[in-house]
LUMZA-788322 format. One record per residue (C-alpha): residue in three letters; x, y, z. Coordinates in nm, 3 decimals, decimal comma. Layout:
BEGIN
R   rest        c1        c2        c3
R    ALA         X         Y         Z
...
This chain:
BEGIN
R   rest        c1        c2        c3
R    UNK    -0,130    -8,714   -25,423
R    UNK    -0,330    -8,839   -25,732
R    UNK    -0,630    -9,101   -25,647
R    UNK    -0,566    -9,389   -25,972
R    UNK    -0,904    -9,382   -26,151
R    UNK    -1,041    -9,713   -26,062
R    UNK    -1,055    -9,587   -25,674
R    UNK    -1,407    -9,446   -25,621
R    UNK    -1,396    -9,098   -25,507
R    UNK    -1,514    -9,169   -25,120
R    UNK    -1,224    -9,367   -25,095
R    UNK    -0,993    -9,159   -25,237
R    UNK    -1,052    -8,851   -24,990
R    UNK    -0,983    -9,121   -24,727
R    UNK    -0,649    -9,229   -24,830
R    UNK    -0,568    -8,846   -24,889
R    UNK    -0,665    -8,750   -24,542
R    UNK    -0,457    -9,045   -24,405
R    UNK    -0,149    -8,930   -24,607
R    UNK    -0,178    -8,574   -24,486
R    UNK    -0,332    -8,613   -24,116
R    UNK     0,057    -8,679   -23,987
R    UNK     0,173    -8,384   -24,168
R    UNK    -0,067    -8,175   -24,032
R    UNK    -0,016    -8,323   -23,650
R    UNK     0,380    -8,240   -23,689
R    UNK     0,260    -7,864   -23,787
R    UNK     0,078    -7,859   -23,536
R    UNK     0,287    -8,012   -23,266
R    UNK     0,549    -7,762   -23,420
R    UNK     0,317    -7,453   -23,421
R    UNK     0,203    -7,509   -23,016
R    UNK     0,588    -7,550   -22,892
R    UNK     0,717    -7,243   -23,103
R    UNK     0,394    -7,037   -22,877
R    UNK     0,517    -7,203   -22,559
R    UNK     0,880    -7,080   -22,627
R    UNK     0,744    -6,775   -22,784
R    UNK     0,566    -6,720   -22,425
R    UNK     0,860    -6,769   -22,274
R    UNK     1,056    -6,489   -22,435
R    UNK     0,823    -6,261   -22,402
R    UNK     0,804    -6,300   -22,030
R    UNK     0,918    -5,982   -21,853
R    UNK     1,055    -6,214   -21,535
R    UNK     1,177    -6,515   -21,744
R    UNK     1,252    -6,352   -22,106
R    UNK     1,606    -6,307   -21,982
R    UNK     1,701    -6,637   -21,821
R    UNK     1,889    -6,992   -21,970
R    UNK     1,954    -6,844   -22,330
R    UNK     2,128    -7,181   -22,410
R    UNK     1,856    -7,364   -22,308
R    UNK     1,607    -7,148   -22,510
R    UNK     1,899    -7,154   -22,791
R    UNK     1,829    -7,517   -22,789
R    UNK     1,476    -7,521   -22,793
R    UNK     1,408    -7,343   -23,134
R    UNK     1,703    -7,549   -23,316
R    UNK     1,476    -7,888   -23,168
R    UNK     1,168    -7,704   -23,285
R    UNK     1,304    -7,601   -23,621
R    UNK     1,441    -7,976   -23,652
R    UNK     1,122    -8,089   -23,600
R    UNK     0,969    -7,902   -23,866
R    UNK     1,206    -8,058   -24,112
R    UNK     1,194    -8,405   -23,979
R    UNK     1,065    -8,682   -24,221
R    UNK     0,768    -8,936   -24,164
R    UNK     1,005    -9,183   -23,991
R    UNK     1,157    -8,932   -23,765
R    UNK     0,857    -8,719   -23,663
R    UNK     0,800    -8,886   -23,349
R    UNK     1,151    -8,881   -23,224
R    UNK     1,181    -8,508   -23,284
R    UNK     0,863    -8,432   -23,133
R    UNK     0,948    -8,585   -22,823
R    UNK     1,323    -8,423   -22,805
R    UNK     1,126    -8,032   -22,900
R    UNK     0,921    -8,109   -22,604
R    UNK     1,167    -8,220   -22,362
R    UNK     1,389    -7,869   -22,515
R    UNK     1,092    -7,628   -22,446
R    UNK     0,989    -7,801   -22,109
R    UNK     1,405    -7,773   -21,991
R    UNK     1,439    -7,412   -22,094
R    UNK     1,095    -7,299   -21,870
R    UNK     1,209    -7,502   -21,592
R    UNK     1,585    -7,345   -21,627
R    UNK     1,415    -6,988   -21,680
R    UNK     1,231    -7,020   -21,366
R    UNK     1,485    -7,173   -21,118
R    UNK     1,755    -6,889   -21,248
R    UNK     1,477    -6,644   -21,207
R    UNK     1,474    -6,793   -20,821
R    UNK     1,795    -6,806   -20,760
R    UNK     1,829    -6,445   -20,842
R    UNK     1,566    -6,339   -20,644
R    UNK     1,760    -6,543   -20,345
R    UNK     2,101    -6,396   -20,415
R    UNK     1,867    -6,071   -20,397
R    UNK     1,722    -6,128   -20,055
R    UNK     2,042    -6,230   -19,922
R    UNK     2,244    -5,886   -20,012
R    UNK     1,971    -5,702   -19,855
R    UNK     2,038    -5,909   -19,553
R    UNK     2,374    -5,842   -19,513
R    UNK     2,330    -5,485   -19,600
R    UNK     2,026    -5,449   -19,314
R    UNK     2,279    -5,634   -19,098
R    UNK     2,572    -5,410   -19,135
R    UNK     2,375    -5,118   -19,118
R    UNK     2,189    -5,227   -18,730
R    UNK     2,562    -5,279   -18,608
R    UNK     2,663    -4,930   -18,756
R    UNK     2,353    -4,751   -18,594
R    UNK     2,464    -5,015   -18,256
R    UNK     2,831    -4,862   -18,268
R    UNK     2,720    -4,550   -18,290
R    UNK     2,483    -4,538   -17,995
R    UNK     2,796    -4,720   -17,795
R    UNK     3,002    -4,417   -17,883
R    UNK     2,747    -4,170   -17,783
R    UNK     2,697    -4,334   -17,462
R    UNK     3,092    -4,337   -17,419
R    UNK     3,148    -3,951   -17,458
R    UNK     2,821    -3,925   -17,260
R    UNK     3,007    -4,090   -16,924
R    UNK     3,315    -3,922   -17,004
R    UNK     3,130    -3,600   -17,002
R    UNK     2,948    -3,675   -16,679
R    UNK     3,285    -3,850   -16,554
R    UNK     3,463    -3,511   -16,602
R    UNK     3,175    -3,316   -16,421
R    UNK     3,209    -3,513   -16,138
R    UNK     3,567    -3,481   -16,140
R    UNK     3,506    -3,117   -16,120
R    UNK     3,210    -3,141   -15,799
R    UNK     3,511    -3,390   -15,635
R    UNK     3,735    -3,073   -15,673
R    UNK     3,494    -2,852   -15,493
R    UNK     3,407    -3,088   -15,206
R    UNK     3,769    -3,140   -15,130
R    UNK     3,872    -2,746   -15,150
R    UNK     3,524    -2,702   -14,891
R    UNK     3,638    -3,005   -14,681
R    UNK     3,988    -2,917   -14,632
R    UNK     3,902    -2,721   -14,302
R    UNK     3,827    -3,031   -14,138
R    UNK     4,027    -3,347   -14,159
R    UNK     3,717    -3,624   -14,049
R    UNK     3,510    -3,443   -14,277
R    UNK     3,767    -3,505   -14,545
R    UNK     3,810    -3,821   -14,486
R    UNK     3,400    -3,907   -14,569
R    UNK     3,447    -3,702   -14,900
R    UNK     3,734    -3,861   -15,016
R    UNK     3,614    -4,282   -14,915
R    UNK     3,252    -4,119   -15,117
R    UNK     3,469    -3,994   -15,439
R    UNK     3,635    -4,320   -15,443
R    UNK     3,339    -4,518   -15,420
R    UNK     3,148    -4,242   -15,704
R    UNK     3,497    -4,266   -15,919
R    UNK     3,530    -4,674   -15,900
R    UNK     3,150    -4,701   -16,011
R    UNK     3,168    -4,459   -16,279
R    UNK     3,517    -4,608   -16,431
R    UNK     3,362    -4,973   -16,451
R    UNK     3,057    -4,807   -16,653
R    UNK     3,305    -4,610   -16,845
R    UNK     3,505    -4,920   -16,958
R    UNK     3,183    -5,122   -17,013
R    UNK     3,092    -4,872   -17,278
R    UNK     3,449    -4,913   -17,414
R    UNK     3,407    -5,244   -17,421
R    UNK     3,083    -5,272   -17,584
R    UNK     3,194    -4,978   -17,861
R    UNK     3,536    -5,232   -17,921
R    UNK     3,250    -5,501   -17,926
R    UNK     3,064    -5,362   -18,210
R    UNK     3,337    -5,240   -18,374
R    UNK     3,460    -5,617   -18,466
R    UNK     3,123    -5,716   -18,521
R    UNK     3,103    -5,475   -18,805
R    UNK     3,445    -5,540   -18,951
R    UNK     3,345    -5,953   -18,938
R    UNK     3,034    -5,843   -19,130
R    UNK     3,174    -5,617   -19,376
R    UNK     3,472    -5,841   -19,486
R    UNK     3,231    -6,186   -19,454
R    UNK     3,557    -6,326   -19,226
R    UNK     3,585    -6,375   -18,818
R    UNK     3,849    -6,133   -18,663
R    UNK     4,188    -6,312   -18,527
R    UNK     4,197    -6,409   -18,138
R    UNK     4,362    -6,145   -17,989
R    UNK     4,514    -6,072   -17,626
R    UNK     4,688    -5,760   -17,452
R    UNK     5,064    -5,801   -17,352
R    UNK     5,324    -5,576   -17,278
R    UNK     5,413    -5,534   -17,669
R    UNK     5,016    -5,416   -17,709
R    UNK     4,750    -5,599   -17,865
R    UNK     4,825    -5,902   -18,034
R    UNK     4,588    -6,102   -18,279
R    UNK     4,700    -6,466   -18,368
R    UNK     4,666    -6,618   -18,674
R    UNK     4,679    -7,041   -18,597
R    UNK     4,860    -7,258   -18,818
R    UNK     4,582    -7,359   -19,065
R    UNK     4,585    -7,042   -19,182
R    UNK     4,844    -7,184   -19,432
R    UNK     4,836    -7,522   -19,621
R    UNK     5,124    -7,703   -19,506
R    UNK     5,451    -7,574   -19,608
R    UNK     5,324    -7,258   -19,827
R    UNK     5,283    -6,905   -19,798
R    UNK     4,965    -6,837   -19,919
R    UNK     4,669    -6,788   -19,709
R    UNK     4,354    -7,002   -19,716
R    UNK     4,040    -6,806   -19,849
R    UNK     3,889    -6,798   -19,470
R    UNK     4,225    -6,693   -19,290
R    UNK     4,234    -6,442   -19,589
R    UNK     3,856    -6,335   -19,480
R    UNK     4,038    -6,247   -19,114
R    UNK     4,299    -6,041   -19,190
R    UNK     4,074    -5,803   -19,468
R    UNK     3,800    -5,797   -19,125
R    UNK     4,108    -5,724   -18,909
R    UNK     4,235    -5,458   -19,148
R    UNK     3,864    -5,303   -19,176
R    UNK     3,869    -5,326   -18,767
R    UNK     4,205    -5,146   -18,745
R    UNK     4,141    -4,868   -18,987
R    UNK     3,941    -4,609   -18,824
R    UNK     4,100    -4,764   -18,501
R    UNK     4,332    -4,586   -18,244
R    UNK     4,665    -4,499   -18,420
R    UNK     5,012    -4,713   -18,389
R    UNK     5,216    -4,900   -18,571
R    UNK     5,161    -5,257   -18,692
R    UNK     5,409    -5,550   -18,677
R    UNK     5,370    -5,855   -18,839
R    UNK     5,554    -6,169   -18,675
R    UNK     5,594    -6,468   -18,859
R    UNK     5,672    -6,793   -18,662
R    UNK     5,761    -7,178   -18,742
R    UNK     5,757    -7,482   -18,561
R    UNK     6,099    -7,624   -18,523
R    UNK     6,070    -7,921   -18,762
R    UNK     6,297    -7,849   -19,102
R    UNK     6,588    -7,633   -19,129
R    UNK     6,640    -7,286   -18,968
R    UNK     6,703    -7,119   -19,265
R    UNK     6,401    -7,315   -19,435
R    UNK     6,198    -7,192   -19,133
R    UNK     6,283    -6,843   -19,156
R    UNK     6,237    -6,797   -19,529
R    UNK     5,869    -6,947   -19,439
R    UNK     5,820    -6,695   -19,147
R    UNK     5,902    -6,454   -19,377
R    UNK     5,684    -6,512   -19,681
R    UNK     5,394    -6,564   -19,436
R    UNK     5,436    -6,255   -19,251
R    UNK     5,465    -6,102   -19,581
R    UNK     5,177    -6,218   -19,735
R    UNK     4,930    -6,085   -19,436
R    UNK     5,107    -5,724   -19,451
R    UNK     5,027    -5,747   -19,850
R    UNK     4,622    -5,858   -19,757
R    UNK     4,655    -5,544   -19,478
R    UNK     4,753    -5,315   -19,729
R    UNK     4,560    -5,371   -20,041
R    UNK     4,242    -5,320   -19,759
R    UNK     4,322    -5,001   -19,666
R    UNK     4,615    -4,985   -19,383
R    UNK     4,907    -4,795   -19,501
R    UNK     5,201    -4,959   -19,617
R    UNK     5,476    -4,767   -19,409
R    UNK     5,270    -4,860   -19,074
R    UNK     5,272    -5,204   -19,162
R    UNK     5,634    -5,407   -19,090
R    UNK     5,650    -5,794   -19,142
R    UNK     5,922    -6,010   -19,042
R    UNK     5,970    -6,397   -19,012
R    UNK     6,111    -6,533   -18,668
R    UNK     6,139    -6,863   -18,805
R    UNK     6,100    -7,163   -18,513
R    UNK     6,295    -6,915   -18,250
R    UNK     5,993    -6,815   -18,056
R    UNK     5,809    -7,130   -17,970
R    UNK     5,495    -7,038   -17,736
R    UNK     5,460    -7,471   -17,639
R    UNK     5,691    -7,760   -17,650
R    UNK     5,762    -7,834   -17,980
R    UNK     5,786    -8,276   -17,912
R    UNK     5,402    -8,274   -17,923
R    UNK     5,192    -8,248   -18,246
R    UNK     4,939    -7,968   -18,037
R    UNK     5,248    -7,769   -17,942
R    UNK     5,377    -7,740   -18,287
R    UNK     5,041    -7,644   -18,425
R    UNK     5,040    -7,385   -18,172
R    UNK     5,409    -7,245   -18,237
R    UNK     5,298    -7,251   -18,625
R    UNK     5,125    -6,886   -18,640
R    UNK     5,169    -6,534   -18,767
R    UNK     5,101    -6,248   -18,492
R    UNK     4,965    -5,910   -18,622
R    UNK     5,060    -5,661   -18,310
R    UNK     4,891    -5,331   -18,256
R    UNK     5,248    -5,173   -18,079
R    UNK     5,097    -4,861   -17,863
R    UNK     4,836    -4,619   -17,917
């Protein structure tokens, strides 16, 4: 810019320094947000976090360096808000995986107490049936030296039973607490709650309710889906027999439409049971359809209850 010559030269330097002061503000507006994203990057905790937003930032930033008089202020206000987004994004991604973190350790620290739990239940199991079988062995002995008098006999034998009663409740106590664990590990491991189960005369039975389907399909909901992969984790290293899969129906609808849905239900828990592990030839599904009702099928609770798919542990 060229002062005209009637302009004295004080007055001159002014109007120069007012023509170039805004340039030099937008420089260095421009120059102090390209070191706080530069900062950024550099960062060995954030550097690697909200690219996009970061992406963003420079094209604001270089925008801003090319913006005329009239839209300086506008792009130095949408630089700033850029840069301030992308170190606020950086550091709540940096959080979150720090939480995610934290949380897998967790779950691994969990898993890993109810492994070193189950492990103490089974030593403590084949610890009572070892002392169990040694006392089986002293009962032997008293009865062979107590056979040469019949009242004597008698004492030994009301003792035994009272030492043999004691010992089989601890025995199945352990048992129970090893089974205990067991399931409390296979919930943890597959993030899912093992099935109800009961003992009848066709051997343990784990029920599946109704909601473990949305209405009318064959496809299992994500936490029913959780219960049979903690089910099949629980029935791996588990006591051998074969596995039947019932599938079963209210009696609303057709019989043929009801067995077809039996059938696709039972089928899709045998395919969740196999692709985690148990062996497709000990696995057999079949759909019942509404032929098994377990409650009266006029009230809305007794159909929910006869809707269900029964995974049955046969015999040991």
């Amino acid at each position: 810019m060229k002062c005209p010559t009637a302009i004295t030269g004080a007055l001159c330097a002014l109007l120069l320094a007012a023509a170039t002061a805004p340039a030099q503000a937008q420089d260095a507006a421009t120059a102090a947000l390209s070191q706080r994203l530069a900062a950024l990057e550099a960062d060995a905790e954030l550097g690697t976090f909200a690219a996009y937003e970061r992406l963003q930032a420079r094209q604001a930033i270089a925008a801003l360096a090319e913006a005329s008089r009239q839209e300086r202020e506008a792009a130095r206000y949408v630089a700033e808000r850029r840069v301030t987004v992308a170190e606020a994004t950086a550091r709540t991604q940096a959080m979150q995986r720090e939480i995610d973190r934290l949380d897998r350790e967790r779950s691994e620290l969990l898993v890993e107490a109810s492994r070193r739990d189950a492990a103490r239940a089974r030593a403590e199991a084949e610890r009572l049936r070892i002392q169990a079988q040694v006392q089986a062995e002293e009962a032997a002995r008293l009865r062979e030296q107590a056979a040469v008098d019949a009242t004597a006999m008698q004492d030994v034998e009301a003792a035994l039973e009272g030492v043999a009663g004691a010992q089989v409740a601890r025995l199945e106590a352990a048992r129970e607490r090893e089974a205990a664990l067991a399931r409390q590990e296979a919930e943890l491991m597959a993030g899912g709650k093992l099935p109800a189960s009961i003992r009848d005369a066709r051997g343990e039975v784990f029920s599946l309710s109704g909601d473990a389907f949305a209405s009318g399909q064959s496809r299992l909901t994500p936490s029913a889906e959780a219960s049979v992969r903690a089910l099949a984790i629980y029935l791996q290293p588990g006591p051998p027999g074969s596995i039947v899969v019932e599938g079963h129906t209210d009696s609303r609808g057709s019989a043929e439409t009801n067995l077809a849905l039996s059938q696709r239900r039972a089928d899709a828990v045998r395919a969740v049971l196999n692709g985690a592990g148990i062996g497709g030839s000990r696995v057999e599904a079949v759909g019942l359809g509404a032929d098994q009702p377990v409650a009266d099928n006029a009230s809305a609770p007794g159909r929910a209850r006869n809707r269900r798919v029964e995974v049955i542990l046969t015999g040991e």
